[in-house]
MITI-830790 format. One record per residue (C-alpha): z, x, y. Coordinates in pm, whole numbers, plus 32768, in hexadecimal, padded with zeros to 4 digits. Layout:
! MITI-830790
ZXY ...
//
This chain:
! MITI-830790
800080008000 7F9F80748163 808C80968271 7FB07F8F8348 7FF67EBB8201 814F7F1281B3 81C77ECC8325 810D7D648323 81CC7D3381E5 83117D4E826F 82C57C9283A3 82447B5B82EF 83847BC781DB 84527BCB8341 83D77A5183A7 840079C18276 859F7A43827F 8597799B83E3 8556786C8355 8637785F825C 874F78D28360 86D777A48447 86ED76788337 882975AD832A 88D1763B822C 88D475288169 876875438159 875476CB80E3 875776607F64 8622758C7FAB 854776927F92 858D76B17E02 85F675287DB1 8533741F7DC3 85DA72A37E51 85FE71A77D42 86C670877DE2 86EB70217F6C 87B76F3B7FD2 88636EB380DF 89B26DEE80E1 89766CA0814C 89C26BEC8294 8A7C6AA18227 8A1C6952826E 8AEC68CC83E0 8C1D67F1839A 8CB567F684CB 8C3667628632 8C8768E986B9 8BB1696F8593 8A8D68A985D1 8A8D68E68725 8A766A90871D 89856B718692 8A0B6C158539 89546D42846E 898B6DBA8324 8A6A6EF0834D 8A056FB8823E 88E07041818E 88E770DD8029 87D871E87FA7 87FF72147E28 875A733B7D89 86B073877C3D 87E674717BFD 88B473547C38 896073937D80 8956726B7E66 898B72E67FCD 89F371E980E1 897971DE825B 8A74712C833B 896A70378422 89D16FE8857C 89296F008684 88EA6F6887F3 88646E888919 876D6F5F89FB 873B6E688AF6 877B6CFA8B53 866D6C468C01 86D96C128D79 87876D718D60 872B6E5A8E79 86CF6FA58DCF 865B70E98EC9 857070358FDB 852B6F108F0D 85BB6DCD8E76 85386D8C8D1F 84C26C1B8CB1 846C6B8D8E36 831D6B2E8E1D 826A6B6E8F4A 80FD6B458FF1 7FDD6C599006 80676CFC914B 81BD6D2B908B 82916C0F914B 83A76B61906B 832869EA902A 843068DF901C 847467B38F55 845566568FD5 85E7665C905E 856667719127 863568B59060 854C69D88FD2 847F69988ECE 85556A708D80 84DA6A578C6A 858B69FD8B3A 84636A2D8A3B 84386B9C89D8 83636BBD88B7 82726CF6882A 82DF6E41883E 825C6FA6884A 834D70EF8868 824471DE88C1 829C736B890A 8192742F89B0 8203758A8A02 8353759F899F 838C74228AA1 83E472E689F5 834471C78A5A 839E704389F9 82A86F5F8A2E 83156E128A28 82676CAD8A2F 82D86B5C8B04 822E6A338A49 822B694F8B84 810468E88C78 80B669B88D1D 81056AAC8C4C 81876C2A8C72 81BC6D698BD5 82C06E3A8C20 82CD6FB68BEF 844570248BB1 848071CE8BCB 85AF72078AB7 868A733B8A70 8735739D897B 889C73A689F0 89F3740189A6 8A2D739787FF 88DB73B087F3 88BD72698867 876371DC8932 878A71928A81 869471198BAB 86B271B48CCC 855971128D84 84816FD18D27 83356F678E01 825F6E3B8DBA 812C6EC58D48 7FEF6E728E4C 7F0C6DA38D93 7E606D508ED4 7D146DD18E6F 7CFC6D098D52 7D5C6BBD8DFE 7EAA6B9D8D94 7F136B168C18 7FA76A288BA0 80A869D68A6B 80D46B188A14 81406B1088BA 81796BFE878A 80EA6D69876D 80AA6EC286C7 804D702686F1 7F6C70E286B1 7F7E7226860B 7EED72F28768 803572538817 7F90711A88C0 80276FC388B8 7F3C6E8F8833 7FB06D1F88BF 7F496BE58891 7EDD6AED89C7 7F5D69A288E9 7E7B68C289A0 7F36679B88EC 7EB8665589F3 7D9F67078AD7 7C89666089EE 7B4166438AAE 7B0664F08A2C 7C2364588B27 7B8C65208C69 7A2964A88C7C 79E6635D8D00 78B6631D8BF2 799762FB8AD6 7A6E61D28A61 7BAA62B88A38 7BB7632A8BCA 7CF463298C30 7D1D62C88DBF 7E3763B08E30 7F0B637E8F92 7F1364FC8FE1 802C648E90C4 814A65679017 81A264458F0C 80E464A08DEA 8072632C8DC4 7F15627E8DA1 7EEF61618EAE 7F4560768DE5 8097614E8DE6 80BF61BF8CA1 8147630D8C6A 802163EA8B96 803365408B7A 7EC565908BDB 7F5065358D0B 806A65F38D08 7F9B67268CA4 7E8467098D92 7F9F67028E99 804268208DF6 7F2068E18E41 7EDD68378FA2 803668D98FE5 7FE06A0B8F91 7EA86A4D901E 7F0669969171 7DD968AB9112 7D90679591E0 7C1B6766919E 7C4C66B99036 7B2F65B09020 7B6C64B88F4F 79D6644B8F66 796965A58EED 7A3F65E28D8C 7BA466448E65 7AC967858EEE 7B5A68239017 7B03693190E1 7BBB6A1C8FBD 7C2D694D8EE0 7B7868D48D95 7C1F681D8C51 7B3869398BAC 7BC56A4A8C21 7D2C6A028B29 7D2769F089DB 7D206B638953 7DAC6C838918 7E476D9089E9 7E626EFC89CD 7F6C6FD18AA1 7F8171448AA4 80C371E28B25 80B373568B70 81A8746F8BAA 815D748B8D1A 81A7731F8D5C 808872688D77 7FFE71738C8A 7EB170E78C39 7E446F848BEA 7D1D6ED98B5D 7C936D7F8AC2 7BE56D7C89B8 7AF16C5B898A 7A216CE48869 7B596C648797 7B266B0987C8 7BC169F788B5 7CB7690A87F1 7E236910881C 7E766A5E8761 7FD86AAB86FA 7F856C2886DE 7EAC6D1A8652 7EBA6E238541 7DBD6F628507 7D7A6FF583C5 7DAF715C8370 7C0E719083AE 7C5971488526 7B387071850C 7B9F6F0D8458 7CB76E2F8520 7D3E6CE384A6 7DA76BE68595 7E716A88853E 7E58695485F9 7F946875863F 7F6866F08640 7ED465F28589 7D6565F584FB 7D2667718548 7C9E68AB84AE 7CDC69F18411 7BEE6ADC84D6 7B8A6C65848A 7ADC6D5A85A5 7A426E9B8516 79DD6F92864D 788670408619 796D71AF861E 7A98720785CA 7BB571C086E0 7C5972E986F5 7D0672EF884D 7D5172078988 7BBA717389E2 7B7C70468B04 7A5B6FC58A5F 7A2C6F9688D4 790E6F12882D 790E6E9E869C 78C96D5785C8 79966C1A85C5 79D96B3884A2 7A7E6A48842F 7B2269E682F9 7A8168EA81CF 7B78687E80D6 7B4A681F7F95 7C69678D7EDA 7CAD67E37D84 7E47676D7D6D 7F18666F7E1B 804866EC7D51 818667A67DFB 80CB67B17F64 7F7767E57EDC 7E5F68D57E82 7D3C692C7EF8 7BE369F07F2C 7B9C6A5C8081 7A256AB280F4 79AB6AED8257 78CD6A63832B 78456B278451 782D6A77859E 77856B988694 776A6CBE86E3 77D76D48886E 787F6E548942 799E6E078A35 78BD6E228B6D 77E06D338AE8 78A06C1A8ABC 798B6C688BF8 781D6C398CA3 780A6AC98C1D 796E6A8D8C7D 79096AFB8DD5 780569E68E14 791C68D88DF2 787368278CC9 78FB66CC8C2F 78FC66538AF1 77C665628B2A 76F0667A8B48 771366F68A26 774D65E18936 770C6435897F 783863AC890D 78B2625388A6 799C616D87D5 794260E68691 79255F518699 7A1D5E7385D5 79985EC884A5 79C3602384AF 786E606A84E1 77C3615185FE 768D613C86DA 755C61858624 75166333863C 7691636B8678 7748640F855D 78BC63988520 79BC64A08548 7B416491853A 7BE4658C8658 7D19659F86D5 7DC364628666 7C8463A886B0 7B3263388658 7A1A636F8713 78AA636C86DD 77AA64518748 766864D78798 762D66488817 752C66718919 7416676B8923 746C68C7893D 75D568B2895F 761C694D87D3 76F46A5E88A2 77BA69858979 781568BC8846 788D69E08798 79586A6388A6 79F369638980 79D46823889C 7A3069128769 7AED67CE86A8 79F566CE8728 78C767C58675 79786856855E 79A866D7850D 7869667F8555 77B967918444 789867408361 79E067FC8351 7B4767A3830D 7BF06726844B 7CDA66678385 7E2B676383A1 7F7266DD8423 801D67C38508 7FC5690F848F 80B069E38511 811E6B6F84AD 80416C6D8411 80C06D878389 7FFE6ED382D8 80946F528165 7FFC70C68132 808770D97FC8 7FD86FAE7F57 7EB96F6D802A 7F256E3C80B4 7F206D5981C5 80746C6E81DC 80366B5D82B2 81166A39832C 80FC68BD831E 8203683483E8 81AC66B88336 80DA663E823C 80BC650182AC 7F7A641B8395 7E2E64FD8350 7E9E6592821A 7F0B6468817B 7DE2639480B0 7CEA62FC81AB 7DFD62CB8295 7DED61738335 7C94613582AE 7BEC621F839C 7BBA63658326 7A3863AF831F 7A7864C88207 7BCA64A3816E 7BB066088109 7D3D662680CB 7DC365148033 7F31656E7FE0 807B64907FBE 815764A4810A 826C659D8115 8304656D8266 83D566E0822B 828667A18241 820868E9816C 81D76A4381B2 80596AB480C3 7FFF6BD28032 7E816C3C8088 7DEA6D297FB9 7CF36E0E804C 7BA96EDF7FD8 7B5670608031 7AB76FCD816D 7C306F2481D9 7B536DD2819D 7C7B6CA58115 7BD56C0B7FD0 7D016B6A7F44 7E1C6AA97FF3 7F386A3E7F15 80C969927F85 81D96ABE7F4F 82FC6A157FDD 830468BD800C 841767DE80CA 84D766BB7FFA 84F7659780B8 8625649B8062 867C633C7FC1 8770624E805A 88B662A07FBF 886B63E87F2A 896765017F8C 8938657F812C 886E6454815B 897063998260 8912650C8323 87C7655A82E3 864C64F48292 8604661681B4 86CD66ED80CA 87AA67EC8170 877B68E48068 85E968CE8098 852A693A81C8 84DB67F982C6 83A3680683A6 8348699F83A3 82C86A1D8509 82E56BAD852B 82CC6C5383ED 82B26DD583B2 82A76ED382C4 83B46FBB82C1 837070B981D1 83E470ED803B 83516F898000 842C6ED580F5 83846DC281BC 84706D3682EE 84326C038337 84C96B2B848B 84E269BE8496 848668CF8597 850567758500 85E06642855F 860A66208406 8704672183B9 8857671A84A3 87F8688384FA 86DE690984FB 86DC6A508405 86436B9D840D 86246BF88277 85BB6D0A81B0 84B06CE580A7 84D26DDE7F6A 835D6DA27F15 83A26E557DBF 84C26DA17D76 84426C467DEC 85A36C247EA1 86186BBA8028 874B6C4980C0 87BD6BC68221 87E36CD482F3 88306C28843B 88816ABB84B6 883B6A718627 88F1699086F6 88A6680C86CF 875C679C8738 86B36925879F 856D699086D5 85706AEA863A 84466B7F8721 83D76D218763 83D56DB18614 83A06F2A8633 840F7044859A 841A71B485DC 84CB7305858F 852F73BC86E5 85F2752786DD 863274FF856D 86C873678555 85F1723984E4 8608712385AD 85C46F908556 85596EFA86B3 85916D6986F0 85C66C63880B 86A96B378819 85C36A7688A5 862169008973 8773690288F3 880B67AD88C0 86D567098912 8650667387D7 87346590873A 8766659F85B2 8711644984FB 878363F18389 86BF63378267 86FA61F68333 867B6277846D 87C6629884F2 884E63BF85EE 89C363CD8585 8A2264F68641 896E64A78797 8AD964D6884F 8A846614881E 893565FF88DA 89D0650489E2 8AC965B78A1A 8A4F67328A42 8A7267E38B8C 894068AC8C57 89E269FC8BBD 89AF69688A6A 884D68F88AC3 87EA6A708B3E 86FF6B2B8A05 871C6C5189A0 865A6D778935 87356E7A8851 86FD6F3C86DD 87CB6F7785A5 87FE70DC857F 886D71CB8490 875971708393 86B772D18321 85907353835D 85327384820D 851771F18201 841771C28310 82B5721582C9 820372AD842A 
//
């Protein structure tokens, strides 16, 4: 051996003994045993009014080895921030227009939010960076600085709103993930800004106030309204016609619906972009494959779709403008058994770049130019060269018009996908989550219920799912080719709704010891799925952990009554893996029981503003060697 050779030996020989120096201890016998068992001890069920009301995580995690030495990691919670909280030059959670000034509610105080929801802890040159999600309208992101502080504990020390005003604003912000070149991916959850209520030649148009009110004329609270004035704040609109599709002199019901890419960096400044090639819809999130190329996107409501983008190149760093194939998904059922089964094809909708579609959003378009649309009579039948769709808890029929394929595809994405064919027949498709070990896309259904029962009400123009209700919701298992392409989609974990007089019935809808209505989900690491809850059916809502090998849920944290789980994220800074979450609208959904009852709404009643404040905070202590990166 050379002495050039012999000296890189003992340098590499050198890092490796760093390494080892710089695990936790407990971790140093890793590198010659292999983890047979995880577990976590479980967070009991609430008894008591005060235990119902708080936030409780499961204290300990246990490791056992092939040697048979179970190791246990103490877990401890810690709040970062609580919206309203003034943190460096900022106040985190007041929602605010595009020249930065605080808007206020209708009793005149600033607008705070209390609905948190996707996360992203980002580091970029040594900085960490939370970027956090306000599902209102308008919406907001907000970019948090964090340290790590004394106990090695995270804390903010700065928070800004991030300025969206170059993309028009957004609106419902809602769940999110990274990527693996440190950017953040959000989705715009367009839930009510359908096209089909803003254009004045079709029967669904909605006649909106635009006085502050949120009502039609007829005065009738509808949240197109509310959104278009969410927006109208925002923007400082006052040029909305009402003729011309509710087009202003910025605003456009196209120009929401997608999703969002932020890019902190070390010096500060961060970087924003929409990206329409992805399809406009009401998208909970997005997820991209290991190829950089293929994303998945889910769609939250009722009669919606399952959508993949694949980019022309591979993604490999913060871009503006991406251009790639949409599609959406074709189901074919094979099961109806334990949440169903079934084969997933794809059918592609268009091909674009970013600057081409922003250039149709620019000219202000409405839906009547690019499809006729109308009612079917009594009978269920539509005008004659109009093809019957269902879309968005509707159905409409239509007729595309000459040369508008790539409109369609782009800004009516539901309205075409349903028109050639595909599925829109999900109900409210909420967290996706990538599994490297398996190849496998998990994927939440909050409630199988509406479009994914059999012809629901009579209506359904495809009836492509046709399973029994289940009003606790599933989490899936999608199985993916070589090209990250989903060909099968199967129920993993399925929620057990109750029977009048069975045990925890006088309490809740669905089982306790089952997951109810799953919203965030992610994958840990060592075949641990977490999985949040956003349900009225359980007392609390639950964060759980999924052994996927094992086929077995743990609770690892119960929220206070009547907050979601929101803001999965997880992360490993200076050594210490870290389980992000919100508490999202605490005490504002009220729990109901098999009879539809709320027997702990006292509790709701009764809860003060500091109660009502959410929270954004992470279990530590969980080691690294659990979190895949």
């Amino acid at each position: 051996m050379s002495k050039i050779q012999w000296s890189l030996f003992l340098l590499i020989l050198t890092v490796v003994a760093v390494k080892i120096i710089l695990l936790d201890p407990k971790e140093v016998h890793l590198l010659a045993s292999k983890i047979e068992k995880i577990s976590f001890e479980p967070v009991p069920l609430s008894k008591t009014d005060a235990e119902k009301s708080t936030l409780r995580i499961s204290n300990r995690l246990y490791l056992t080895y092939e040697n048979n030495r179970t190791v246990t990691y103490p877990l401890q919670y810690h709040q970062i921030a609580k919206m309203g909280e003034k943190i460096g030059g900022g106040t985190i959670g007041l929602l605010t227009d595009r020249e930065e000034r605080g808007l206020k509610n209708r009793d005149g105080k600033p607008h705070i939010s209390t609905e948190p929801d996707g996360n992203s802890l980002i580091t970029s040159g040594g900085r960490h960076f939370l970027i956090t999600h306000l599902e209102e309208a308008p919406g907001a992101l907000y970019e948090t600085e964090l340290v790590m502080g004394e106990g090695k504990v995270l804390t903010a020390i700065e928070t800004k709103s991030v300025d969206l005003s170059r993309t028009g604003g957004s609106i419902i912000d809602c769940a999110s993930s990274k990527t693996v070149y440190g950017s953040h991916l959000g989705g715009e959850e367009n839930y009510a800004m359908n096209s089909r209520y803003a254009d004045k030649a079709s029967p669904f148009y909605i006649d909106c106030l635009l006085d502050g009110s949120s009502q039609t004329s007829d005065g009738v609270f509808h949240y197109f309204c509310d959104y278009v004035e969410g927006m109208k704040a925002y923007l400082n609109e006052n040029n909305i016609s009402k003729e011309n599709g509710y087009n202003g002199r910025e605003f456009t019901p196209y120009n929401y619906g997608y999703i969002i890419e932020v890019k902190p960096d070390e010096n500060g400044s961060t970087e924003a972009a929409k990206h329409y090639v992805t399809g406009r819809y009401s998208p909970e999130l997005a997820v991209m494959m290991p190829d950089h190329r293929t994303l998945y996107m889910s769609d939250d409501g009722n009669y919606k779709g399952f959508w993949k983008f694949v980019s022309d190149e591979p993604i490999e760093q913060f871009r503006k403008v991406w251009k790639g194939r949409l599609y959406a998904a074709k189901l074919t059922q094979l099961s109806d058994r334990n949440g169903g089964k079934f084969k997933v094809q794809w059918r592609e909708l268009g091909h674009a770049s970013d600057s081409e579609i922003k250039a149709l959003i620019d000219k202000k378009m409405k839906l009547s130019d690019i499809f006729e649309i109308a009612k079917p009579d009594k009978n269920g039948v539509c005008p004659g060269g109009f093809k019957k769709i269902n879309e968005d808890s509707a159905v409409e029929c239509l007729k595309i018009k000459s040369g508008m394929h790539k409109a369609a595809a782009f800004l009516e994405s539901r309205k075409y996908a349903a028109y050639l064919g595909a599925t829109m027949e999900f109900r409210k498709g909420e967290g996706l989550s990538y599994d490297p070990q398996r190849n496998r896309l998990y994927f939440a259904i909050s409630t199988i219920n509406k479009s994914m029962e059999d012809d629901h009400d009579g209506e359904e123009s495809l009836n492509d799912i046709r399973l029994p209700e289940n009003i606790c919701g599933a989490v899936y298992a999608l199985d993916l080719d070589s090209n990250y392409s989903v060909q099968k989609m199967e129920a993993m974990v399925i929620g057990k709704p109750l029977r009048e007089y069975e045990p925890f019935s006088e309490e809740y809808r669905c089982h306790p010891d089952a997951i109810a209505n799953p919203d965030n989900i992610m994958y840990l690491g060592k075949s641990i799925l977490v999985i949040g809850e956003d349900s009225r059916n359980h007392v609390n809502n639950m964060l759980w952990a999924y052994n996927i090998n094992e086929k077995s849920l743990t609770r690892i944290a119960s929220l206070p009554i009547g907050a979601e789980v929101t803001g999965l994220d997880k992360t490993v800074i200076e050594g210490k893996g870290l389980l992000l979450f919100n508490v999202q609208h605490p005490f504002a959904d009220n729990p109901k029981n098999v009879e539809e009852d709320t027997p702990n709404e006292v509790l709701v009643e009764e809860s003060t503003d500091e109660q009502k404040r959410a929270q954004i905070g992470y279990i530590g202590g969980i080691p690294k060697v659990m979190i895949f990166q």
